[in-house]
C-alpha positions as a Markdown table, in Angstrom:
| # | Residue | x | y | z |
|---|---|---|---|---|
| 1 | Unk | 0.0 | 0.0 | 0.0 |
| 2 | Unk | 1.5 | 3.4 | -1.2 |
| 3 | Unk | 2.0 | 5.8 | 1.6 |
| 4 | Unk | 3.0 | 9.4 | 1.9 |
| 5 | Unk | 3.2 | 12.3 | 4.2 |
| 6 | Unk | 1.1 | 14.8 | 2.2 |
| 7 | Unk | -1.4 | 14.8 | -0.8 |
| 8 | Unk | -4.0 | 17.2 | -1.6 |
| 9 | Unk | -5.3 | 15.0 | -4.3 |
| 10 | Unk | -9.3 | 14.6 | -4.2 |
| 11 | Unk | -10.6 | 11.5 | -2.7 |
| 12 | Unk | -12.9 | 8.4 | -5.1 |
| 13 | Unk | -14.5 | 5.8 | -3.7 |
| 14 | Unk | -13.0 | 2.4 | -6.1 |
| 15 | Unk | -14.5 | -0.6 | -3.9 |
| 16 | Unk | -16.7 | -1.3 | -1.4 |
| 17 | Unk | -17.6 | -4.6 | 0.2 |
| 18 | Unk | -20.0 | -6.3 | 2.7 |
| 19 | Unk | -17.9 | -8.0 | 4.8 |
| 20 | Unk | -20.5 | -9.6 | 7.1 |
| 21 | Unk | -23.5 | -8.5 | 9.3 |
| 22 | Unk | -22.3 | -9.4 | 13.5 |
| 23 | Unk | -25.9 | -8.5 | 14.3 |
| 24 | Unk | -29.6 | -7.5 | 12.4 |
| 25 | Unk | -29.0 | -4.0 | 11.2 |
| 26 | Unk | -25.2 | -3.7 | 11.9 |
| 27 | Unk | -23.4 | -3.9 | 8.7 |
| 28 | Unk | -19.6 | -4.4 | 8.5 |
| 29 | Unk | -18.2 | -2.6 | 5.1 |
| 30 | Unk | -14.0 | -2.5 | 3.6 |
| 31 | Unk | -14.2 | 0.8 | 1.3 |
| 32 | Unk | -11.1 | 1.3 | -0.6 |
| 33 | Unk | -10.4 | 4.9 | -1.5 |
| 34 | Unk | -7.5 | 6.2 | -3.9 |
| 35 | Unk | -6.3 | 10.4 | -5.0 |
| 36 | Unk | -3.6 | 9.9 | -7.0 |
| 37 | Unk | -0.4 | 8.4 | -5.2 |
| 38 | Unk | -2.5 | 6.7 | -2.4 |
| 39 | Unk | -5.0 | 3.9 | -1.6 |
| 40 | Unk | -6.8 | 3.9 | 1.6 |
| 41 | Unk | -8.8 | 1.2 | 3.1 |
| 42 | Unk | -11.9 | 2.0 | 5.3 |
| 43 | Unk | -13.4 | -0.2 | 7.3 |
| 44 | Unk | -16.3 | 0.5 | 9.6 |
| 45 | Unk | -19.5 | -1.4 | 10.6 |
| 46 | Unk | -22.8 | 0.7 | 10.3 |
| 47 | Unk | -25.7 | 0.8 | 12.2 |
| 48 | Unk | -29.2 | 3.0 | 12.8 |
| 49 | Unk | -30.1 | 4.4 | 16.7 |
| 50 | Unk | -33.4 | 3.0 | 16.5 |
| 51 | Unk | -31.8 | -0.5 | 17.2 |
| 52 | Unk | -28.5 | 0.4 | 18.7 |
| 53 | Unk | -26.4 | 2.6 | 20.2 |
| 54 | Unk | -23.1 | 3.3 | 21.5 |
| 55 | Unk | -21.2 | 2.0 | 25.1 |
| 56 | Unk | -18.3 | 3.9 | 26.4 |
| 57 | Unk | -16.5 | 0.7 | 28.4 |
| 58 | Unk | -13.6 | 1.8 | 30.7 |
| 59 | Unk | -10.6 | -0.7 | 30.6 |
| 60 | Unk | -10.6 | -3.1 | 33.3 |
| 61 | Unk | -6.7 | -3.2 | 33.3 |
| 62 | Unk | -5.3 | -0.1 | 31.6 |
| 63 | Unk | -1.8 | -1.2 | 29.7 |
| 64 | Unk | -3.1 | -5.0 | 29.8 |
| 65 | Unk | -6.3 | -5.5 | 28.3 |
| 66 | Unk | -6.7 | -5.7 | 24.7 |
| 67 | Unk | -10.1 | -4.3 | 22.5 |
| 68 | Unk | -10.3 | -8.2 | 21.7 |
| 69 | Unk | -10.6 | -9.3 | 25.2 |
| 70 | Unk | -12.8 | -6.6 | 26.6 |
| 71 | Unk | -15.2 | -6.8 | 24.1 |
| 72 | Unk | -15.6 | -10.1 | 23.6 |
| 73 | Unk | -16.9 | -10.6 | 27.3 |
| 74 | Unk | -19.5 | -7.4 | 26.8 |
| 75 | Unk | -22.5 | -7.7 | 25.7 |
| 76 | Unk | -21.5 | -5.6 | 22.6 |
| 77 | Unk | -21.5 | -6.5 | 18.6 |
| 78 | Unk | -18.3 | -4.3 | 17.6 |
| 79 | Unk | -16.2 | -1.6 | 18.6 |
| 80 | Unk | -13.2 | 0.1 | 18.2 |
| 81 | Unk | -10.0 | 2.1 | 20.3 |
| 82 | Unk | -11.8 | 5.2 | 22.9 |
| 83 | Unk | -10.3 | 8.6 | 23.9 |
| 84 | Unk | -6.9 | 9.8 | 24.6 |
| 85 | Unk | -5.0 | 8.8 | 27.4 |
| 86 | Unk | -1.6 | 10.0 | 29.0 |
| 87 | Unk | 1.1 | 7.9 | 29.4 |
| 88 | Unk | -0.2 | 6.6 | 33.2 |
| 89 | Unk | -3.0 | 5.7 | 31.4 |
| 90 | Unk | -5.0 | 8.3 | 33.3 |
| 91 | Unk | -8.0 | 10.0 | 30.9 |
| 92 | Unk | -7.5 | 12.8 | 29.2 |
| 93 | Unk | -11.3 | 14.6 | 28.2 |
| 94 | Unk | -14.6 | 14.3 | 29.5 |
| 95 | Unk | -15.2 | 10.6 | 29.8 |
| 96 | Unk | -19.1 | 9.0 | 30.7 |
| 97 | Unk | -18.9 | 5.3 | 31.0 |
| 98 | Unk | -23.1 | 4.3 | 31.5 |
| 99 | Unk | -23.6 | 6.8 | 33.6 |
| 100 | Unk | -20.0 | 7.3 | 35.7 |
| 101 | Unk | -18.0 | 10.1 | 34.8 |
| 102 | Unk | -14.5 | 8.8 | 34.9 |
| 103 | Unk | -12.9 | 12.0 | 34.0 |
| 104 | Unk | -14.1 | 15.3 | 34.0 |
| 105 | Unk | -14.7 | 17.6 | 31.0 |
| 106 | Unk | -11.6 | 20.0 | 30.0 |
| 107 | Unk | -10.2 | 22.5 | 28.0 |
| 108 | Unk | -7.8 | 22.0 | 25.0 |
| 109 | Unk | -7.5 | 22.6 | 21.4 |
| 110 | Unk | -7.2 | 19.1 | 20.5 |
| 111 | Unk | -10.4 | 18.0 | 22.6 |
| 112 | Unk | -12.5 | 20.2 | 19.8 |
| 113 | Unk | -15.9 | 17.3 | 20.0 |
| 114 | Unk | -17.6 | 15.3 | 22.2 |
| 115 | Unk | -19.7 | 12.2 | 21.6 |
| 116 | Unk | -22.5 | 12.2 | 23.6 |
| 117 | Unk | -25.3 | 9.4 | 24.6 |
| 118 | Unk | -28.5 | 10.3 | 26.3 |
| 119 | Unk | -30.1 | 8.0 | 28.4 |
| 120 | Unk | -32.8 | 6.9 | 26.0 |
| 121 | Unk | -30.1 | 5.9 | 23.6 |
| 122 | Unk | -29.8 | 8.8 | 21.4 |
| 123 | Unk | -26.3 | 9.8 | 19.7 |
| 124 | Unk | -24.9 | 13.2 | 18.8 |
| 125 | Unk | -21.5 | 15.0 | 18.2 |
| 126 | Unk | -21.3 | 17.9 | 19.0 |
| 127 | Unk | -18.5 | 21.2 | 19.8 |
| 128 | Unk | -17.0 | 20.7 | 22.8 |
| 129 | Unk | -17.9 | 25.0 | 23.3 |
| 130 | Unk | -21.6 | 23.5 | 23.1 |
| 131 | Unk | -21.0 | 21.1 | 26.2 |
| 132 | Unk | -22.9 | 22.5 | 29.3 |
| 133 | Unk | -22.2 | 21.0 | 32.8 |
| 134 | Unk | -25.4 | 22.2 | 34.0 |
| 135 | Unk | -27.6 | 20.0 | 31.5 |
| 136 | Unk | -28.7 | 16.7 | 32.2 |
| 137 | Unk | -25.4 | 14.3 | 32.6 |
| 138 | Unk | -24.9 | 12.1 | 29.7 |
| 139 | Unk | -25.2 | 8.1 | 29.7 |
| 140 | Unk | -22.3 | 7.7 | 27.8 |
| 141 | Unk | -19.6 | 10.4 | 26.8 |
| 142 | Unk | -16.0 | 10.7 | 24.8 |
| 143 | Unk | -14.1 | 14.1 | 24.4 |
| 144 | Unk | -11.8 | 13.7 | 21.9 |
| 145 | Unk | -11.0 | 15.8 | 18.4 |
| 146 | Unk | -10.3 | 17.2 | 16.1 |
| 147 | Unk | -13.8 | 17.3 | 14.3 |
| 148 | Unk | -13.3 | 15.8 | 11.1 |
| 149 | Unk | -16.7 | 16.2 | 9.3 |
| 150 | Unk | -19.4 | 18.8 | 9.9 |
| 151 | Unk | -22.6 | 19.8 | 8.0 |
| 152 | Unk | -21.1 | 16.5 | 5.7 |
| 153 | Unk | -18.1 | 19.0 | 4.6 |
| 154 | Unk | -14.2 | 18.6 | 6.0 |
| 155 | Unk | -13.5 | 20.6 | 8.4 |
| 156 | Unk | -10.5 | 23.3 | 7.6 |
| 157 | Unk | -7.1 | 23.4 | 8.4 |
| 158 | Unk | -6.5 | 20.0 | 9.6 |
| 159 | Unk | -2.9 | 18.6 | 9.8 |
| 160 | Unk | -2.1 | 17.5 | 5.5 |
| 161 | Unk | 1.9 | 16.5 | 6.7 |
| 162 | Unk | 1.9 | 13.3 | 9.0 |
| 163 | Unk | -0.1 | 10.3 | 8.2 |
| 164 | Unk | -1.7 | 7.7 | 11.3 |
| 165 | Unk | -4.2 | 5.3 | 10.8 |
| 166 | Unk | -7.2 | 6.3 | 12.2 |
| 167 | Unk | -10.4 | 5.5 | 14.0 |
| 168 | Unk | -13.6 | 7.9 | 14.3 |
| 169 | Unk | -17.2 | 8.1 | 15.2 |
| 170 | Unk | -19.9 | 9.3 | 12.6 |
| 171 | Unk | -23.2 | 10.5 | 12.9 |
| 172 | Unk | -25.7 | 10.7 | 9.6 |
| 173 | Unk | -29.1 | 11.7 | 8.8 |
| 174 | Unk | -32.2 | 9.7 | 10.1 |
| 175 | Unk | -30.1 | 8.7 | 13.4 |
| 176 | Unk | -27.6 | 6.2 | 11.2 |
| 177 | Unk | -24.2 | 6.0 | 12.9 |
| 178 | Unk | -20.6 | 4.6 | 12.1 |
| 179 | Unk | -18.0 | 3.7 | 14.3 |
| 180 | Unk | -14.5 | 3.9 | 11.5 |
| 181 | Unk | -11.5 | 2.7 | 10.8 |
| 182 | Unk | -8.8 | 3.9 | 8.1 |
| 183 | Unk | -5.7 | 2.6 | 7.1 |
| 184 | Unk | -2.6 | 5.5 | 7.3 |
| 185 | Unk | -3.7 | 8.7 | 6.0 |
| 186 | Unk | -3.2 | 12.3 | 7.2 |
| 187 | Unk | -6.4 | 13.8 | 9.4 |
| 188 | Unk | -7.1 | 16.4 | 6.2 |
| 189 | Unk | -7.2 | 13.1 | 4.0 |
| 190 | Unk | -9.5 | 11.2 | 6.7 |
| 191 | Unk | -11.9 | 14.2 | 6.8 |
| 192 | Unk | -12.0 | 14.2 | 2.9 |
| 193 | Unk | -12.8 | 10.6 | 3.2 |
| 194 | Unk | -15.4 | 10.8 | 5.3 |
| 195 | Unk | -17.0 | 13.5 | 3.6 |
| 196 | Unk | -17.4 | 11.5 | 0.2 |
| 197 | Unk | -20.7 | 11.2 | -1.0 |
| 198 | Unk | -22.5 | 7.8 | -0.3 |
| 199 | Unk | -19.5 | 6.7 | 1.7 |
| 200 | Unk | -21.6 | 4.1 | 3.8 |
| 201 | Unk | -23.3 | 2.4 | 0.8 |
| 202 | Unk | -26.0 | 5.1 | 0.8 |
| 203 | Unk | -24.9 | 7.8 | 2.8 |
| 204 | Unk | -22.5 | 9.7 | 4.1 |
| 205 | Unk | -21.6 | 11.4 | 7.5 |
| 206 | Unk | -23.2 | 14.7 | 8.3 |
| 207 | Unk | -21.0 | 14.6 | 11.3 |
| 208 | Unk | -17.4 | 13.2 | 12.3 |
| 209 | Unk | -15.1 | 13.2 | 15.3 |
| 210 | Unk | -11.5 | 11.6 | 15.2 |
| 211 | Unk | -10.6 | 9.2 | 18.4 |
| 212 | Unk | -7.7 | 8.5 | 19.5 |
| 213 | Unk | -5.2 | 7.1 | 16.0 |
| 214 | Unk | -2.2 | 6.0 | 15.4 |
| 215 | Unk | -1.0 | 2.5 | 17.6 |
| 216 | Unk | -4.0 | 2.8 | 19.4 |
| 217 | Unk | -6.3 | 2.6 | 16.8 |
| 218 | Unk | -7.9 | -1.1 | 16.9 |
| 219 | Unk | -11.3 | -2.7 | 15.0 |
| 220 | Unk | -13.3 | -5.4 | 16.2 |
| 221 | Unk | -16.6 | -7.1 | 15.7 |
| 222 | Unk | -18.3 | -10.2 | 17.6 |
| 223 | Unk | -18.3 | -11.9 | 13.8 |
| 224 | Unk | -14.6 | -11.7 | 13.4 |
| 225 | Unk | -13.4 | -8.9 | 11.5 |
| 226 | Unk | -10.7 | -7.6 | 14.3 |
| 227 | Unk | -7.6 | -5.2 | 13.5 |
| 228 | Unk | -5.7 | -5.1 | 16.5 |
| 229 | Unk | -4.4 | -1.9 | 18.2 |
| 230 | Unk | -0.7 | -2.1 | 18.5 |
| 231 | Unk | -0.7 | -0.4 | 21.6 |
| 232 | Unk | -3.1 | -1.0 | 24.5 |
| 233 | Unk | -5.4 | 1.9 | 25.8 |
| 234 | Unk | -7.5 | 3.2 | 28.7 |
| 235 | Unk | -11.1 | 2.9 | 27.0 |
| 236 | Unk | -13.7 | 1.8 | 23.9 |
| 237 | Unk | -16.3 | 2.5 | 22.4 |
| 238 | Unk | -19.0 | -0.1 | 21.2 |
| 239 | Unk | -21.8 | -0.4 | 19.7 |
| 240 | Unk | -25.2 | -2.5 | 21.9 |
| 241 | Unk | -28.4 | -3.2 | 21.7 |
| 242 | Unk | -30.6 | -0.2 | 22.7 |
| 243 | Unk | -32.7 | -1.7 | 25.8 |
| 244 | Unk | -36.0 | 0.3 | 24.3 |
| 245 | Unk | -35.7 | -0.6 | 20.4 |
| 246 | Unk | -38.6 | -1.6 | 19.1 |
């Protein structure tokens, strides 16, 4: 796979593939993506709030446990790598983890979004300047960033120079949701990515918010597509059954 450390070349979708279905609903899809010089693989498994929703699951054993082995004991159909983390493994952001905030929100360029789950399920993305600590607490939260995607355009000014691979959290119209993974690409080529049309089969994010990349990223479904993280982290994020679907 061709790799390199800038490219402003635009973005085409040249494949995209069912790789299975872990639950009714959740789709797991490999997109491969080319500009010019590069070729980019996404993969990401797709899903619609009305069934499911997202779990923010705290490590058990920060430095230790793997996204294979903590999942695979939840009661979760796929996830992928959380938040960042410093190097004691301590959280850095606002973390919610069903319903206990594990670390408080803060105040950083870098923590730009946060992922936020309501109690009855819901998803949403949103600034981190919109966050209110006087509004109902969250079920689930992640503070992370930069925004990648937002009104279904890249966001501006986004490092171009050093390429990671990364893993994000998409929202889309009528309440579908994607948690992603992309093969080594710069965070201005992973927004341009993410804001091709029909991306997802049939569409594309209206919203995006990079997680933690690079060693940590990691991709794993109960049906077993997995793409280990190289290096281990404090938290996930998962997708599971939403208690009041119909």
């Amino acid at each position: 796979m061709a790799i390199a450390t800038h490219s402003r070349a635009e973005w085409k979708i040249t494949e995209s593939n069912l790789l299975d279905s872990p639950a009714p609903g959740v789709s797991v899809i490999e997109i491969q993506c080319r500009n010019d010089s590069l070729i980019a693989r996404v993969t990401c498994a797709t899903f619609e709030e009305k069934a499911y929703t997202l779990r923010v699951i705290d490590s058990p054993d920060p430095g230790r446990a793997t996204l294979a082995t903590v999942l695979s004991k939840s009661q979760v159909i796929a996830g992928v790598n959380g938040a960042y983390f410093h190097a004691n493994y301590t959280p850095v952001g606002l973390v919610v983890a069903d319903g206990k905030t594990k670390h408080p929100f803060e105040k950083a360029k870098l923590l730009s979004g946060i992922l936020t789950v309501r109690t009855d399920g819901s998803i949403s993305i949103i600034r981190s300047g919109q966050f209110s600590a006087k509004a109902p607490p969250p079920a689930q939260a992640l503070q992370c960033g930069p925004m990648l995607v937002e009104k279904t355009k890249p966001v501006a000014g986004l490092n171009d120079k050093k390429s990671a691979r990364r893993t994000a959290v998409a929202t889309g119209p009528k309440g579908k949701i994607a948690i992603v993974y992309i093969s080594s690409v710069t965070l201005a080529d992973a927004a341009q990515i993410l804001s091709l049309h029909n991306l997802f089969e049939s569409w594309r994010p209206t919203t995006a918010l990079n997680l933690d990349g690079g060693s940590s990223s990691g991709f794993w479904t109960r049906s077993g597509t997995h793409l280990p993280e190289i290096k281990r982290v404090r938290n996930f994020l998962a997708i599971a059954p939403r208690k009041n679907a119909s």
